[in-house]
C-alpha positions as CSV (number, residue, x, y, z in Angstrom):
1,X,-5.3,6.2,-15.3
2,X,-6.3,4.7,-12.4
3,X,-6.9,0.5,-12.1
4,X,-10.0,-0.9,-10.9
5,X,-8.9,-2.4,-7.7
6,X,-10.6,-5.9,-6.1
7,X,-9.2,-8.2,-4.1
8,X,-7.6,-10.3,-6.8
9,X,-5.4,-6.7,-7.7
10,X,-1.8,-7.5,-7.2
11,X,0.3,-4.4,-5.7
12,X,3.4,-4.1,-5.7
13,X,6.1,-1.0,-5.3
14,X,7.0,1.3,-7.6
15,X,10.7,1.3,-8.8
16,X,10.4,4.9,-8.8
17,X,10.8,5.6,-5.3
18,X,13.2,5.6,-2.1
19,X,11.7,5.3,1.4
20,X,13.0,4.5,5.0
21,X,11.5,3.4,8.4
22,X,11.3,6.3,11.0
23,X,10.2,4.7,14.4
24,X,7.5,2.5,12.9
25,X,6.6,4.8,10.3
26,X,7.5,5.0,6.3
27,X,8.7,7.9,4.7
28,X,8.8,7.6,1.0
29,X,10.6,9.8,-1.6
30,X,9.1,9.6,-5.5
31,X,11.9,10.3,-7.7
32,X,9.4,11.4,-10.6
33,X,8.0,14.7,-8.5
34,X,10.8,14.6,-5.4
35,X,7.7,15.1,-2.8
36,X,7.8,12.8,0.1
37,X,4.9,11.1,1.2
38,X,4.3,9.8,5.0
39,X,2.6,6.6,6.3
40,X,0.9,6.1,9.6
41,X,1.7,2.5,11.6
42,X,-1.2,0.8,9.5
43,X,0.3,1.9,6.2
44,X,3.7,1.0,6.8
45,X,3.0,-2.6,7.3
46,X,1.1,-2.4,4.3
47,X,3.9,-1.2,2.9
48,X,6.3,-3.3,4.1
49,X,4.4,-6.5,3.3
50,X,3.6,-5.0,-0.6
51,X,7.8,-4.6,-1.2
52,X,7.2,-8.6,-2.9
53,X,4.4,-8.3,-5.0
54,X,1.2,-9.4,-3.0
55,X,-2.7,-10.0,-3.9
56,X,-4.8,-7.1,-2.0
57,X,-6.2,-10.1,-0.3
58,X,-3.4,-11.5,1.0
59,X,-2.5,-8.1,2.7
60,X,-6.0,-7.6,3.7
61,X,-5.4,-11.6,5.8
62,X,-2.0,-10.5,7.4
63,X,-3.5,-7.1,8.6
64,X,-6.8,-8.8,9.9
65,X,-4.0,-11.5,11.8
66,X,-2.0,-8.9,13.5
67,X,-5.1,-6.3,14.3
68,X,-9.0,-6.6,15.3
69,X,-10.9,-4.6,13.2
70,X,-13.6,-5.1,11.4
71,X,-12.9,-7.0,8.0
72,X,-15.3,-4.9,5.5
73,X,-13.8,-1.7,6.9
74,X,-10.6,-2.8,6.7
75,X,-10.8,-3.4,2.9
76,X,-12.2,0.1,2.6
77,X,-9.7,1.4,4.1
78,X,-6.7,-0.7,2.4
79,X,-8.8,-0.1,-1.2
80,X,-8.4,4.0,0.0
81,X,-4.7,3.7,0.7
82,X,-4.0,1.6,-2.5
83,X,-6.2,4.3,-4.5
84,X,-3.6,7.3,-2.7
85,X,-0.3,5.3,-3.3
86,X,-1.3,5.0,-6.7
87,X,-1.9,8.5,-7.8
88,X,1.0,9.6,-6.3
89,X,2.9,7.4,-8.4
90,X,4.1,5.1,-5.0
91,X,2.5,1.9,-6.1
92,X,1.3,-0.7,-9.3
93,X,-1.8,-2.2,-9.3
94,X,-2.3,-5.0,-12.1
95,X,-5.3,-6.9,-12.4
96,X,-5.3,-10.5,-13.4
């Protein structure tokens, strides 16, 4: 089942994966199903910043530091990815 994710959500890595940086993007390996998923520039410094457990707010304030984009699409887009990760097993969300 699938969290309800705000910006208080707290995200964090599964344990049930293995994933490596391929010129500045991720490639991650579930254990559970064995398929490997891909991430894009964007999604690997999500990625990268989410291997410490972090508030979706606090990863939506380093991304709006480091790129200019618009701040309501931005969480749209990071609120898609997270919903993505966490289907496929790749992610935890826990709400507070």
């Amino acid at each position: 089942m699938q969290n309800i994710i705000s910006e208080d959500s707290i995200l964090t890595v599964s344990s049930n994966q293995l994933s490596c940086d391929l010129s500045g993007e991720s490639v991650i390996l579930n254990h559970k199903d064995g398929v490997y998923y891909g991430l894009d520039n964007l999604g690997t410094e999500v990625w990268n910043i989410i291997q410490t457990p972090k508030k979706l707010k606090e990863v939506k304030s380093y991304i709006l530091e480091l790129y200019d984009v618009d701040a309501r699409q931005l969480e749209c887009d990071l609120i898609e990815l997270v919903k993505n990760l966490e289907e496929s097993g790749l992610v935890e969300v826990k709400n507070a």
